[in-house]
VOBA-1610 file (N, C-alpha, C; in pm, whole numbers, padded with zeros to 5 digits, always signed):
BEGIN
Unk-06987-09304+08306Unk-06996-09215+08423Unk-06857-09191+08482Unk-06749-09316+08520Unk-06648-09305+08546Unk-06584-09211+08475Unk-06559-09235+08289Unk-06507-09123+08230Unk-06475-08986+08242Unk-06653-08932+08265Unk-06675-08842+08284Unk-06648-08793+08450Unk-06610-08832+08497Unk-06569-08822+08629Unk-06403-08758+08619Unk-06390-08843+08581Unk-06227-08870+08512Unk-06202-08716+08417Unk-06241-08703+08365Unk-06249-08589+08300Unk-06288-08478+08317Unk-06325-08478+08428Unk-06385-08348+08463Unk-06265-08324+08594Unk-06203-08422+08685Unk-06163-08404+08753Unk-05975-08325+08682Unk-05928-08361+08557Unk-05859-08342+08515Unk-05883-08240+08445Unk-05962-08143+08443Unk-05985-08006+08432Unk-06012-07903+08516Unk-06069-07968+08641Unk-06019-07934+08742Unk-05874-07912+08863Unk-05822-08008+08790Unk-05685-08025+08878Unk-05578-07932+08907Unk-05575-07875+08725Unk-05476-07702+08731Unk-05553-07594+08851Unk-05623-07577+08784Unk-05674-07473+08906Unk-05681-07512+09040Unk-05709-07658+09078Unk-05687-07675+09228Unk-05580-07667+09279Unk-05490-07717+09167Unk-05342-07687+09216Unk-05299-07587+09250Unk-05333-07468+09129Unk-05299-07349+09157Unk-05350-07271+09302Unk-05461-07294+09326Unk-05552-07264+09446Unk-05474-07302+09544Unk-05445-07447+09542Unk-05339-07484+09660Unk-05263-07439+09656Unk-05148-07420+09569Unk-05074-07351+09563Unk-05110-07162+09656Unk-05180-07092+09664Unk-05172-06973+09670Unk-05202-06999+09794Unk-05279-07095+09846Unk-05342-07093+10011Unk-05182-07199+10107Unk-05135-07203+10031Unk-05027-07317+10120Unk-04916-07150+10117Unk-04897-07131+10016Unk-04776-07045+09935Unk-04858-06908+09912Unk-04886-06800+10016Unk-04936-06686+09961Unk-04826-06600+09880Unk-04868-06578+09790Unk-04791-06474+09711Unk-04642-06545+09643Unk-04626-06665+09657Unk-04535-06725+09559Unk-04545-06799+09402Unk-04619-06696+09383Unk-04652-06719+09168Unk-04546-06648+09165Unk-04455-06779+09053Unk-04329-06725+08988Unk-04394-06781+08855Unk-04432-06732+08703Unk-04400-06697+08596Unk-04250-06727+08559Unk-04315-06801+08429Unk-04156-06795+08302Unk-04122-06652+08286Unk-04200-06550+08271Unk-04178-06421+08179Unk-04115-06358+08351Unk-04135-06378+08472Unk-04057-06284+08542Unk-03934-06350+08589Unk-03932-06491+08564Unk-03773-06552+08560Unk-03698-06494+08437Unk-03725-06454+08344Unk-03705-06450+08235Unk-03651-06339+08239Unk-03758-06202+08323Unk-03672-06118+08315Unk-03562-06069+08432Unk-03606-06184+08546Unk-03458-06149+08625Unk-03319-06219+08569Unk-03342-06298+08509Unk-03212-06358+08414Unk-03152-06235+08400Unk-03264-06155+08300Unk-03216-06112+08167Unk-03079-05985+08268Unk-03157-05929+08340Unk-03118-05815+08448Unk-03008-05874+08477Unk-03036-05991+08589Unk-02874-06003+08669Unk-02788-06034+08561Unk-02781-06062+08474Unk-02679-06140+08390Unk-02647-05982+08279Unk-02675-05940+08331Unk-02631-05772+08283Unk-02489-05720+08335Unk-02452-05773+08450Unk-02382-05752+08563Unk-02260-05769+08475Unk-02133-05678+08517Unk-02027-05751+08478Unk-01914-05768+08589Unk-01948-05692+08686Unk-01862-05712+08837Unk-01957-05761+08910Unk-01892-05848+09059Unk-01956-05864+09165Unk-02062-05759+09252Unk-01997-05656+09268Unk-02097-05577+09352Unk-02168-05514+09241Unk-02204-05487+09132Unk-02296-05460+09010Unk-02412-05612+09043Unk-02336-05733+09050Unk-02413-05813+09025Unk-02541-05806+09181Unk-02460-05773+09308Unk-02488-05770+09422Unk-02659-05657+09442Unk-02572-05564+09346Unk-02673-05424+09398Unk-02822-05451+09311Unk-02806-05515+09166Unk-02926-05590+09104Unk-02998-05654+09130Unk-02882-05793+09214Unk-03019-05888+09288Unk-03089-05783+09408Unk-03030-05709+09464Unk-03051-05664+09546Unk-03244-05626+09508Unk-03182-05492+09441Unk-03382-05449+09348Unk-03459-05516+09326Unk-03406-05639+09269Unk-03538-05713+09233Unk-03563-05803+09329Unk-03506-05862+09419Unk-03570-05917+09510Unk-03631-05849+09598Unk-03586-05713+09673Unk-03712-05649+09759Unk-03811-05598+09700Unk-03763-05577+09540Unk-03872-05473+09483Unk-03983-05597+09491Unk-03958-05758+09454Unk-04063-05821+09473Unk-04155-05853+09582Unk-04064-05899+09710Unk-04073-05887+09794Unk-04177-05796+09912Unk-04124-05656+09853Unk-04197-05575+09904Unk-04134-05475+10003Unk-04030-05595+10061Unk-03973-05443+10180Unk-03794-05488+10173Unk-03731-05474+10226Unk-03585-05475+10210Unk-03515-05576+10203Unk-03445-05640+10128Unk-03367-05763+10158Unk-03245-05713+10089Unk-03116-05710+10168Unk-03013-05688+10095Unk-02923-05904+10014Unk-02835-05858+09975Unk-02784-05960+09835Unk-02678-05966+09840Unk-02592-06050+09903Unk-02447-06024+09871Unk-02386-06141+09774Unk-02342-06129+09666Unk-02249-06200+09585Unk-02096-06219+09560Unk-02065-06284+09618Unk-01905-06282+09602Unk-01849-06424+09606Unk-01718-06438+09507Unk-01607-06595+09547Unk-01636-06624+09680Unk-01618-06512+09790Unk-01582-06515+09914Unk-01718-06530+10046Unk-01726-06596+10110Unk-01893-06530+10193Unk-01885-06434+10222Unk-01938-06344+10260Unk-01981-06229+10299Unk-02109-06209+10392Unk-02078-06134+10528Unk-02199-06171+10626Unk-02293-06037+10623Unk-02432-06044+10588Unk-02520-05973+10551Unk-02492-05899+10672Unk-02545-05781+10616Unk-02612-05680+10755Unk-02742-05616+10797Unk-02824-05656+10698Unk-02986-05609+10700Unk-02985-05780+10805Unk-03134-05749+10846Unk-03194-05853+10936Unk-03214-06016+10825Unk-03293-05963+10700Unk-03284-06067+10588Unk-03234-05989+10505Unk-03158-06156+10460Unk-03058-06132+10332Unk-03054-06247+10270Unk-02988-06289+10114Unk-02931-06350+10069Unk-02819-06375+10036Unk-02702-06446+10084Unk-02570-06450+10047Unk-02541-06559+09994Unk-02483-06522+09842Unk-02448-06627+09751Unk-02292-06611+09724Unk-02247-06721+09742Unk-02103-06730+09742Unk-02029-06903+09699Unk-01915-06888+09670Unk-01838-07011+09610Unk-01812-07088+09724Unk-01873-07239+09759Unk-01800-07303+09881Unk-01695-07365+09745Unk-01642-07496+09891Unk-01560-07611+09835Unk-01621-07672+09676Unk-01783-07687+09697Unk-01837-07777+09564Unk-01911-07670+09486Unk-01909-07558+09511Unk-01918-07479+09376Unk-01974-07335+09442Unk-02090-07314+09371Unk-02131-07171+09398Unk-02294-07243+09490Unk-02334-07159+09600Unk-02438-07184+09700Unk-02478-07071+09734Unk-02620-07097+09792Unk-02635-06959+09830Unk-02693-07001+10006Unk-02702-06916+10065Unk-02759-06897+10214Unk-02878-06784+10237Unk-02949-06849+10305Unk-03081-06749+10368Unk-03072-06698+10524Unk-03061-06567+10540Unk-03007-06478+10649Unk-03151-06427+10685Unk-03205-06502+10825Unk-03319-06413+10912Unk-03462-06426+10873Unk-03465-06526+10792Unk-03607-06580+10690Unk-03660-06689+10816Unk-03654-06719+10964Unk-03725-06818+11002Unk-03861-06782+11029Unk-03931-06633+11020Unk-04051-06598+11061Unk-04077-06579+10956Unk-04003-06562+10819Unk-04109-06578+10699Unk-04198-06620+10662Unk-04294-06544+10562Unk-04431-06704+10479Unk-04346-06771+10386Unk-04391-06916+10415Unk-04356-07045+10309Unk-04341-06965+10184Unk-04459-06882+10127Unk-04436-06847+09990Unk-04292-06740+09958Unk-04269-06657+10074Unk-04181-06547+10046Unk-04039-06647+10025Unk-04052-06750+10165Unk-03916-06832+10156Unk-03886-06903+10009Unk-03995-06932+09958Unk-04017-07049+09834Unk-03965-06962+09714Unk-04040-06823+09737Unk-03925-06736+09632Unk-03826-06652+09642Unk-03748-06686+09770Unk-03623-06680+09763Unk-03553-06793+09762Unk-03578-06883+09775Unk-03534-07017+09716Unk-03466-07012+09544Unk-03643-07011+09485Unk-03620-07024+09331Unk-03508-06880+09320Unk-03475-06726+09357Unk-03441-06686+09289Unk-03317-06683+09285Unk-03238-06759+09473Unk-03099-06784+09481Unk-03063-06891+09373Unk-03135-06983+09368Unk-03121-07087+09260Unk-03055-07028+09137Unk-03170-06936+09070Unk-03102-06847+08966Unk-02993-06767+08983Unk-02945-06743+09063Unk-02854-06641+09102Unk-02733-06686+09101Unk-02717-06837+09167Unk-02605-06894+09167Unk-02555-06961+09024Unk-02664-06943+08929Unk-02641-06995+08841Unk-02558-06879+08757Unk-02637-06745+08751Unk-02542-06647+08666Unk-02450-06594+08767Unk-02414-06628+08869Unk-02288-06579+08948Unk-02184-06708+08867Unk-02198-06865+08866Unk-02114-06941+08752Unk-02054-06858+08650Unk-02185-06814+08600Unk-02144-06777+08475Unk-02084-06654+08464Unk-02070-06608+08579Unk-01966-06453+08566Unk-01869-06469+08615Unk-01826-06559+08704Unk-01695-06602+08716Unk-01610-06624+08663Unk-01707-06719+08539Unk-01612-06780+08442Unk-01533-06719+08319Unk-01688-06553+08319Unk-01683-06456+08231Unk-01512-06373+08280Unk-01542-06356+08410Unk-01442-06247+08453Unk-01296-06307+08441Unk-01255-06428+08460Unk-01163-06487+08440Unk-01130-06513+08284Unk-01208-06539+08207Unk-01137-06533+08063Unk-01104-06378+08044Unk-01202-06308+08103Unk-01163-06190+08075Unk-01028-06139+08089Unk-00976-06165+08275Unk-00875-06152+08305Unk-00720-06209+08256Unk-00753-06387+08177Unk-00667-06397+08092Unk-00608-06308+07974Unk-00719-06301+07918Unk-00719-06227+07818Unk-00629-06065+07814Unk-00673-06040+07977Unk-00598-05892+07954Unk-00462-05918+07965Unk-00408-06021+08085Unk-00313-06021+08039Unk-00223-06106+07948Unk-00305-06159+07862Unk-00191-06208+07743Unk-00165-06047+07654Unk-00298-05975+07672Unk-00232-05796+07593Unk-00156-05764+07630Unk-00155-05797+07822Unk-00030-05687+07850Unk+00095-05759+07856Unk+00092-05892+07828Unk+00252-05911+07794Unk+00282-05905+07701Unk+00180-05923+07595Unk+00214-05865+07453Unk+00259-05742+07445Unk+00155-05644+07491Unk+00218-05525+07515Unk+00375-05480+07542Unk+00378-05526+07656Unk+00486-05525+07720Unk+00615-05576+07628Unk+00586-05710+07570Unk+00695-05804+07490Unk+00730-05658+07374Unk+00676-05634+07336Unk+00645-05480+07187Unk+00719-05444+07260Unk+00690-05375+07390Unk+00751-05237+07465Unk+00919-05257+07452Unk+00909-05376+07486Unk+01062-05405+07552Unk+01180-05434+07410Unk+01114-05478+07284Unk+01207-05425+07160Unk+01208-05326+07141Unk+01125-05236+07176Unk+01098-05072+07162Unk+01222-05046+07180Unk+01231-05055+07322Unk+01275-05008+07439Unk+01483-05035+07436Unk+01483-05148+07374Unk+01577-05215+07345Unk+01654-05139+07236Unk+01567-05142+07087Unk+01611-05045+06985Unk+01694-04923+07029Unk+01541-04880+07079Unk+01626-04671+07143Unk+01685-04738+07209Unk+01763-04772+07322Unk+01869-04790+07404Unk+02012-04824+07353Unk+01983-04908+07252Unk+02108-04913+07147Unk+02159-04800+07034Unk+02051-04750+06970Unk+02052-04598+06888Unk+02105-04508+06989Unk+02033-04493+07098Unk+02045-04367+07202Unk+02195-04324+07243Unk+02242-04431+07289Unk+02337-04455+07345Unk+02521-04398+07305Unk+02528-04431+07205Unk+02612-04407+07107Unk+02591-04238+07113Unk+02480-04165+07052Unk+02493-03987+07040Unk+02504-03944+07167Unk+02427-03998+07241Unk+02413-03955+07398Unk+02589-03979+07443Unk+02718-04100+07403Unk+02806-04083+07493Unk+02869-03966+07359Unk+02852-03919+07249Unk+02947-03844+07139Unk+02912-03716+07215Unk+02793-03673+07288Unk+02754-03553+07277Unk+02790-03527+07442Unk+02820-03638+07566Unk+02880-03621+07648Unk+03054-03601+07622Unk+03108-03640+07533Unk+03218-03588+07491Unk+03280-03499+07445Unk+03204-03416+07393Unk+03175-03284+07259Unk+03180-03160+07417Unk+03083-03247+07490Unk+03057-03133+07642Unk+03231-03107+07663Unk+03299-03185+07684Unk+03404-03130+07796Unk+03486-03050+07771Unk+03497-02929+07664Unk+03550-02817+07620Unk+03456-02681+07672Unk+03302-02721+07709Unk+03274-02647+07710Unk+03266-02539+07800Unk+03191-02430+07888Unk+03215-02405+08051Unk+03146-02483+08105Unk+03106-02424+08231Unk+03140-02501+08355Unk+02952-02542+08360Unk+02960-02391+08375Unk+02806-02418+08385Unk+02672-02506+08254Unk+02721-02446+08129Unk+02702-02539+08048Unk+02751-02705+08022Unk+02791-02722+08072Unk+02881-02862+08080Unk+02763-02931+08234Unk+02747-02877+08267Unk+02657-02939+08410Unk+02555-02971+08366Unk+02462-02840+08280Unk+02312-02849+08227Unk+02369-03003+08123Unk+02425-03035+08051Unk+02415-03157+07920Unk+02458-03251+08007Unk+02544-03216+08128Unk+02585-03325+08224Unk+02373-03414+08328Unk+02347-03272+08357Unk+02178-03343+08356Unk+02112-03370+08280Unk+02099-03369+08168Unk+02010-03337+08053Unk+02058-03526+08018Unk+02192-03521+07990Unk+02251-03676+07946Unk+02170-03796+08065Unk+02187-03741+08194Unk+02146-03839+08321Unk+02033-03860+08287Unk+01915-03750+08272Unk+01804-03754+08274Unk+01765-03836+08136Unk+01793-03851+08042Unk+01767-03920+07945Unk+01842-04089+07964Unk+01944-04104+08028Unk+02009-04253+08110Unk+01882-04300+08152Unk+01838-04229+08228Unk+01736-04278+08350Unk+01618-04322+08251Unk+01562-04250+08179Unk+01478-04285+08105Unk+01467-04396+07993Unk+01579-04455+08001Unk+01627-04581+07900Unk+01654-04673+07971Unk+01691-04673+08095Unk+01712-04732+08207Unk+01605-04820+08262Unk+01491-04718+08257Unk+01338-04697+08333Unk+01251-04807+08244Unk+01279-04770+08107Unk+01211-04825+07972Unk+01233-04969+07958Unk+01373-04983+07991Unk+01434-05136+07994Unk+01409-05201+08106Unk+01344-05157+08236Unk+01318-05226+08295Unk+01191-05238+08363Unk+01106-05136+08317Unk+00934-05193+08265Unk+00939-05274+08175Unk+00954-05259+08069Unk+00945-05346+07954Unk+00997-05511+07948Unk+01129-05519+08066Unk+01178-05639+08062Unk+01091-05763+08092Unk+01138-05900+08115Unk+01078-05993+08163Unk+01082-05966+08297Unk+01068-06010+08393Unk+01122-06027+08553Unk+01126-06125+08573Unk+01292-06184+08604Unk+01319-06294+08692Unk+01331-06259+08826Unk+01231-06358+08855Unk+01185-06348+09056Unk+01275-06470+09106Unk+01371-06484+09172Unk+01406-06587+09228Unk+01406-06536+09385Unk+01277-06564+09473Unk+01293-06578+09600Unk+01389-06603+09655Unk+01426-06539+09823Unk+01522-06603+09903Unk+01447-06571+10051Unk+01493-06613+10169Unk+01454-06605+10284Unk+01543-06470+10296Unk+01505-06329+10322Unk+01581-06237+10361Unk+01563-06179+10477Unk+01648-06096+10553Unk+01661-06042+10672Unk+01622-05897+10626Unk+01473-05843+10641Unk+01439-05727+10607Unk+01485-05603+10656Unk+01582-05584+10766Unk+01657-05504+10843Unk+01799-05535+10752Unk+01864-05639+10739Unk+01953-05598+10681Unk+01983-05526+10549Unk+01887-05581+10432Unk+01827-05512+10322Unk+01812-05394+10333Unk+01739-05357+10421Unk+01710-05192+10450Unk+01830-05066+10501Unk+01926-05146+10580Unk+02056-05114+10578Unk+02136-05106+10469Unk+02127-05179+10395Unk+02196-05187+10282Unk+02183-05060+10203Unk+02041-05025+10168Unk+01975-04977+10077Unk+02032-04792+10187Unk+01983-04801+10288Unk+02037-04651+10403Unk+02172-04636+10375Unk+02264-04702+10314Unk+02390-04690+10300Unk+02408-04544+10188Unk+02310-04562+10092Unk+02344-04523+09977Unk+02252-04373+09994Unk+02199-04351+10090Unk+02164-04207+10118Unk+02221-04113+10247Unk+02267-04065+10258Unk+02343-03971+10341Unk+02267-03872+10442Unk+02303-03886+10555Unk+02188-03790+10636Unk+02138-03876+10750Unk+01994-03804+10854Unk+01953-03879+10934Unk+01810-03896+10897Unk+01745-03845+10734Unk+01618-03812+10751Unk+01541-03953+10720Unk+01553-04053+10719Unk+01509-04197+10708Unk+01506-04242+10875Unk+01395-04262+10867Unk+01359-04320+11001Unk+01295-04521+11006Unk+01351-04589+11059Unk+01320-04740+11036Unk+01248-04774+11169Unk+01177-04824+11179Unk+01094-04915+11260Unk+00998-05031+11177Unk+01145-05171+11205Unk+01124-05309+11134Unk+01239-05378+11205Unk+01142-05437+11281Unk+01185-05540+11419Unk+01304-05596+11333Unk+01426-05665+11366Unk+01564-05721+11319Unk+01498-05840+11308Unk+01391-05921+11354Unk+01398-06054+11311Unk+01313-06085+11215Unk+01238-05978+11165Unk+01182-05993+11042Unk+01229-06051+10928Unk+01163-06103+10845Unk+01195-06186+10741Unk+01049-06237+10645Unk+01122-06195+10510Unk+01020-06212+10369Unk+01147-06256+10260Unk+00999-06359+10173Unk+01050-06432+10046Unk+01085-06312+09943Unk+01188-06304+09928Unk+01180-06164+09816Unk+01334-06216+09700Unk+01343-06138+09591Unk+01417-06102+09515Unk+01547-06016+09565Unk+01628-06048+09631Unk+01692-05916+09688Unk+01702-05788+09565Unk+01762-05831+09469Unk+01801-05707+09384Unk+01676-05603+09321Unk+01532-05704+09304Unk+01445-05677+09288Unk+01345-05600+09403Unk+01364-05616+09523Unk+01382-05533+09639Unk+01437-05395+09658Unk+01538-05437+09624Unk+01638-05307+09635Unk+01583-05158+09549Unk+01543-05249+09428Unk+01450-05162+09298Unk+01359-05088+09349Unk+01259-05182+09389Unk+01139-05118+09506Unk+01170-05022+09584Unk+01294-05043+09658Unk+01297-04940+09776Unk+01363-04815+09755Unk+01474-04839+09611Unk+01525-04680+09572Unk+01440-04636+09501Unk+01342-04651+09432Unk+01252-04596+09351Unk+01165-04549+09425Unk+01128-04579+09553Unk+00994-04493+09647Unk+01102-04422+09719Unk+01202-04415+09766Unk+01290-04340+09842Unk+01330-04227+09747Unk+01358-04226+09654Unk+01402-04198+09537Unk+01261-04065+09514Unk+01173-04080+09517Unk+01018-04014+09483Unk+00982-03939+09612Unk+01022-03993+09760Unk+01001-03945+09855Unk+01101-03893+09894Unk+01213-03811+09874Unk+01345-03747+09894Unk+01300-03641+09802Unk+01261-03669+09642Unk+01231-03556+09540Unk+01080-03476+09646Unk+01010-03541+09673Unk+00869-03444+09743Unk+00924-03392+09846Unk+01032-03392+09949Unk+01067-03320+10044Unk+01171-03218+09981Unk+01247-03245+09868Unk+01324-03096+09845Unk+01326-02974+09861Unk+01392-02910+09959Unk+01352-02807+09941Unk+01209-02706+10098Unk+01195-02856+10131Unk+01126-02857+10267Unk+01160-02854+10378Unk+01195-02811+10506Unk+01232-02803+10594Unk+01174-02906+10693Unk+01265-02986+10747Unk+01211-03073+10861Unk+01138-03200+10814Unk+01198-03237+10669Unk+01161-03343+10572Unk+01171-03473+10655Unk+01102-03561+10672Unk+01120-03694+10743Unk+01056-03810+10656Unk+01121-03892+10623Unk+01044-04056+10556Unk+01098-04137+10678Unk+00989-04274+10689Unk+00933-04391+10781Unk+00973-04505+10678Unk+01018-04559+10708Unk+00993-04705+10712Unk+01005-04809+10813Unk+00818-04846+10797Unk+00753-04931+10874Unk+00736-05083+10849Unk+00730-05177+10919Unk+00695-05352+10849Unk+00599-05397+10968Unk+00531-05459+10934Unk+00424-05574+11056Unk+00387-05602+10960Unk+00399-05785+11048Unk+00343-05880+11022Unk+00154-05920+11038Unk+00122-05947+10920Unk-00072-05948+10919Unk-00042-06043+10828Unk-00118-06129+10936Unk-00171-06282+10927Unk-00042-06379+10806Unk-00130-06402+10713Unk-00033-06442+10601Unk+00012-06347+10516Unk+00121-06239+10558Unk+00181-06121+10466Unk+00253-06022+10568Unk+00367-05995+10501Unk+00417-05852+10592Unk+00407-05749+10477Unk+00358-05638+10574Unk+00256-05469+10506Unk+00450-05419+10539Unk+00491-05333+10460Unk+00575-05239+10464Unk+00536-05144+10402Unk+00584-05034+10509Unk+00481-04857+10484Unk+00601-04782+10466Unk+00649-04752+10324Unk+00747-04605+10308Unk+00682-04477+10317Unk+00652-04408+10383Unk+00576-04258+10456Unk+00703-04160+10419Unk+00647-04071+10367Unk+00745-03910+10402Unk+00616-03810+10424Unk+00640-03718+10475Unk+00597-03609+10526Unk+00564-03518+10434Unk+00605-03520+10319Unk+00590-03396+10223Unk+00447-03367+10179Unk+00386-03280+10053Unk+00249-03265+10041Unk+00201-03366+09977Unk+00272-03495+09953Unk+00119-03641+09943Unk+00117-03622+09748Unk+00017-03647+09709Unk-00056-03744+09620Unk-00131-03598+09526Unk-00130-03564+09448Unk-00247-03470+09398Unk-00385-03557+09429Unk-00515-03518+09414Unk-00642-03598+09436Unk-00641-03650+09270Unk-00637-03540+09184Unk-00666-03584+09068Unk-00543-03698+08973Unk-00466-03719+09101Unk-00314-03839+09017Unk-00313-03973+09133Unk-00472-03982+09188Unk-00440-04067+09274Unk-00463-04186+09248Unk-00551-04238+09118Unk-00653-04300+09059Unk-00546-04389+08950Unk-00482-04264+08922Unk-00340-04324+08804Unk-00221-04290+08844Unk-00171-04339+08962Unk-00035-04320+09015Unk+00072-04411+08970Unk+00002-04541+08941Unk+00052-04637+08906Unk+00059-04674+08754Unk+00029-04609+08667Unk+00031-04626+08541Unk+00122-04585+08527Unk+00203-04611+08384Unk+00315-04558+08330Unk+00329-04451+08281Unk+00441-04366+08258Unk+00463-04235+08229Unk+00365-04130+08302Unk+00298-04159+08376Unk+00248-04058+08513Unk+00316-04052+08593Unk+00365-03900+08590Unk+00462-03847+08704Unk+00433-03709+08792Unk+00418-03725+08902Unk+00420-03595+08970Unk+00494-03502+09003Unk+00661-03560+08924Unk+00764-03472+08980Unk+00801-03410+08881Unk+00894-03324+08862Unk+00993-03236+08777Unk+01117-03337+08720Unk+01120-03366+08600Unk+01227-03459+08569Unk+01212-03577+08570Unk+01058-03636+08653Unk+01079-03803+08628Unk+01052-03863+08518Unk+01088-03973+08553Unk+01034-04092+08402Unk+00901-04094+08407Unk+00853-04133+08474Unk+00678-04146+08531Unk+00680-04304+08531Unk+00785-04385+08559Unk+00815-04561+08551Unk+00809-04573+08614Unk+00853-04494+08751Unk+00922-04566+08864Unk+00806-04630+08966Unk+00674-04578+09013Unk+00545-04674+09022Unk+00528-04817+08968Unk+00551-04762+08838Unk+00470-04860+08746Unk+00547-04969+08761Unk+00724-04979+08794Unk+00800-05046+08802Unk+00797-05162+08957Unk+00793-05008+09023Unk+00710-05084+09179Unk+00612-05193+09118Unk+00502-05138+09110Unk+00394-05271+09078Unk+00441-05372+09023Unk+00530-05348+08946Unk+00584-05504+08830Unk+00639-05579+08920Unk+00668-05539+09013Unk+00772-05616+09085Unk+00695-05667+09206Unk+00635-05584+09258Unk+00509-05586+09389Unk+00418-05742+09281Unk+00388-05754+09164Unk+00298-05847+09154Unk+00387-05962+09094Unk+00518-05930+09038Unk+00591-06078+09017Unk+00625-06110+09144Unk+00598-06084+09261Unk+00639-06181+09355Unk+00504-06220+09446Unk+00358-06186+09375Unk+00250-06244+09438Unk+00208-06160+09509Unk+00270-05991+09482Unk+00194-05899+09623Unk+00154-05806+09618Unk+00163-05685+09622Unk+00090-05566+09560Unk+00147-05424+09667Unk+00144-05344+09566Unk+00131-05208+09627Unk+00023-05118+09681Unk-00013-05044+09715Unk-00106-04931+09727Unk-00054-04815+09790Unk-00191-04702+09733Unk-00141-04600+09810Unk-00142-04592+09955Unk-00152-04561+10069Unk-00185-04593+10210Unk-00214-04470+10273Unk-00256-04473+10409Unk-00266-04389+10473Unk-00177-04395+10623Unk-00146-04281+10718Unk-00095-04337+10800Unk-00095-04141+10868Unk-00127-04144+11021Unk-00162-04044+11063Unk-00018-03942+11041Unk-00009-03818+11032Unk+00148-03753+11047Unk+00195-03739+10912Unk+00172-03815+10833Unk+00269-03847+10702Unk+00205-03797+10565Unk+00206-03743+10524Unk+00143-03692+10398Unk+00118-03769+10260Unk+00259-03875+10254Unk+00201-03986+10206Unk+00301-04086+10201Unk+00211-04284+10171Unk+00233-04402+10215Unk+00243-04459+10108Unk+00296-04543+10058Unk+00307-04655+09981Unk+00297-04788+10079Unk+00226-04873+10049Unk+00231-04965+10154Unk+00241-05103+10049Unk+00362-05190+10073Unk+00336-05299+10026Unk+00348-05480+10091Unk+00227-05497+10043Unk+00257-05636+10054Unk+00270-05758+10023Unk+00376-05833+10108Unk+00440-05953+10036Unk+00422-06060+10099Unk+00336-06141+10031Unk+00300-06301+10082Unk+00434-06348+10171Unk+00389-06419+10301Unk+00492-06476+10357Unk+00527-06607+10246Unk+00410-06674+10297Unk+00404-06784+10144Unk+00436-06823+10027Unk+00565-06853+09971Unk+00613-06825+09851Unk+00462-06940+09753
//
C-alpha cells in the first residue's frame, strides 16, 4: 500500500510542481527551446548597441509591453520606467533591474533568468570585440610597416630626378620655371606626407606651456587672421615637435579653405574637461562636404586642390600615439572645427 502511495505520489509531483509553479509564478514558463532561441539571437550581435536593441525585442516582445536593455563596459541609466541594465562592474559583467518593484514574481523571475543569459553573451562579446580589435591592429601596423618601405623606396628613387629636373628648370622663363618650381613642392610634400604616415611615431611626452607652443607655431604665419583664446597657464603632456605637426597641418587646411575669401578668420580654442584638455582649431570658411565627413580622416582623402589627402590622417596618428583623438566638431559662427583631445594623464 505504502508503495503504491509512493508511486503514485511521484507521478504526481511534476505536474504539482508545475501547477505550483504557474500559481506562485504566473506566466514564468521558460523552455530549453526559447532559451535556446534567445541565445541564438543575442549572440548574433556584434556591437554593443546591436546587442542592446535585440535584448531589447525579445524581452518586451515576451513580456508583453515595453522594457528597454541597455548593454555596455560602462553603466548606463535606463530611461523607460522598467529596464534592464547590464554592464561590467569591478568582478565582471552584472546586470541590474530598473522599476520592477510592482512587478509579478513570475515577470521578475524572467527577467532574472534572461539577464543571467545576457551577461553571459555580453562576456562573450567583449572578448570577441577585443581580439577583434587586436587583430585590426596588428594589419594596420603591418600595413603601415609595408607602407613605410614603400614610402621609403619612392623617396630615395624620387628624389634624385625631382632635384635633376629642378636644375634643368633654371634656364628656363620665368613663368615656366614657377609652374616645375610648384609642381617639384607639390610632389616634396607628398613624400614628405608618405614618410610620415607611414613612419613609426616616437611620442616622448613633456609638460608643455600650450600658449607658448601656439606662439611658436603664429610665428610662422603672417597676418592677424588667427585668433587664440588659451588661458597662458595651460598645460598638456605632449610631443612638442609632434604638436607642432598637428597644428601646421590643420592651420595649413584651414588657411587653404579661406583663400580667396574675404573676412577669413580661424580660432584657436583650449578648456580644460575633467581628465583632458579639448582644443578647437575653427575657421570660418564653407566646412566639411556632407558626403567627406564620414572619411575625412582616412588617407589620401582630400578636399582641397593640391593636397596630399595625409594631412588628417597624420593628425589622427599623432592624436592616438599620445592616447587622444581628434574629431570633427561643431562650434556656433565657424563653419568648421577640429577638436582635439589630450589626456591630462600621461
Amino acid at each position: 500500500m505504502s508503495l503504491a502511495m509512493l508511486t503514485l505520489a511521484s507521478v504526481l509531483q511534476k505536474p504539482a510542481t508545475d501547477l505550483a509553479a504557474r500559481l506562485i509564478y504566473p506566466g514564468s514558463r521558460i523552455d530549453s527551446s526559447l532559451l535556446k532561441r534567445w541565445q541564438a539571437e543575442l549572440e548574433a550581435a556584434t556591437q554593443w548597441r546591436e546587442l542592446g536593441s535585440i535584448a531589447t525585442r525579445l524581452l518586451s516582445s515576451h513580456a508583453g509591453h515595453p522594457i528597454e536593455v541597455s548593454v555596455s563596459p560602462s553603466f548606463i541609466q535606463t530611461v523607460l520606467p522598467t529596464g534592464l541594465v547590464s554592464y561590467r562592474a569591478e568582478q565582471g559583467w552584472t546586470y541590474d533591474l530598473k522599476g520592477w518593484d510592482t512587478a509579478e514574481p513570475g515577470v521578475v523571475r524572467m527577467a532574472e533568468v534572461f539577464g543571467t543569459l545576457l551577461v553571459a553573451v555580453a562576456g562573450r562579446l567583449e572578448q570577441a570585440l577585443s581580439i577583434a580589435g587586436r587583430e585590426t591592429e596588428m594589419l594596420k601596423e603591418r600595413h603601415l610597416a609595408e607602407l613605410g618601405r614603400l614610402s621609403a623606396t619612392v623617396a630615395h628613387e624620387m628624389r634624385n630626378p625631382l632635384n635633376i629636373i629642378s636644375m634643368a628648370s633654371a634656364s628656363c622663363d620665368n613663368e615656366t620655371k614657377k609652374e616645375i618650381s610648384e609642381q617639384l613642392d607639390r610632389a616634396g610634400r607628398l613624400i614628405n606626407d608618405l614618410l610620415a604616415y607611414s613612419g613609426k611615431l616616437q611620442i616622448e611626452k613633456k609638460t608643455l606651456s600650450l600658449k607658448e607652443e601656439i606662439d611658436y607655431i603664429l610665428a610662422h604665419y603672417p597676418g592677424n587672421t588667427i585668433q587664440v583664446d588659451v588661458a597662458p597657464a595651460t598645460t598638456l603632456p605632449a610631443d612638442s615637435h609632434r604638436l607642432h605637426q598637428v597644428f601646421f597641418n590643420l592651420l595649413d587646411n584651414a588657411f587653404a579653405a579661406l583663400k580667396g575669401r574675404d573676412g577669413g578668420r580661424i580660432l584657436i580654442n583650449a578648456e580644460q574637461k575633467e581628465d583632458k584638455i579639448k582644443i578647437s582649431v575653427c575657421d570660418n570658411g564653407p566646412g566639411i562636404p556632407e558626403n567627406m565627413r564620414e572619411e575625412i580622416f582616412q588617407p589620401f582623402i582630400s578636399g582641397r586642390i593640391g593636397g596630399t589627402g595625409l594631412g588628417l590622417a597624420i593628425v589622427r596618428r599623432i592624436m592616438q600615439a599620445h592616447g587622444g583623438r581628434v574629431e570633427l566638431g561643431k562650434m556656433d559662427g565657424w563653419g568648421c572645427c577640429f577638436d582635439l583631445y589630450f589626456p591630462v594623464q600621461s
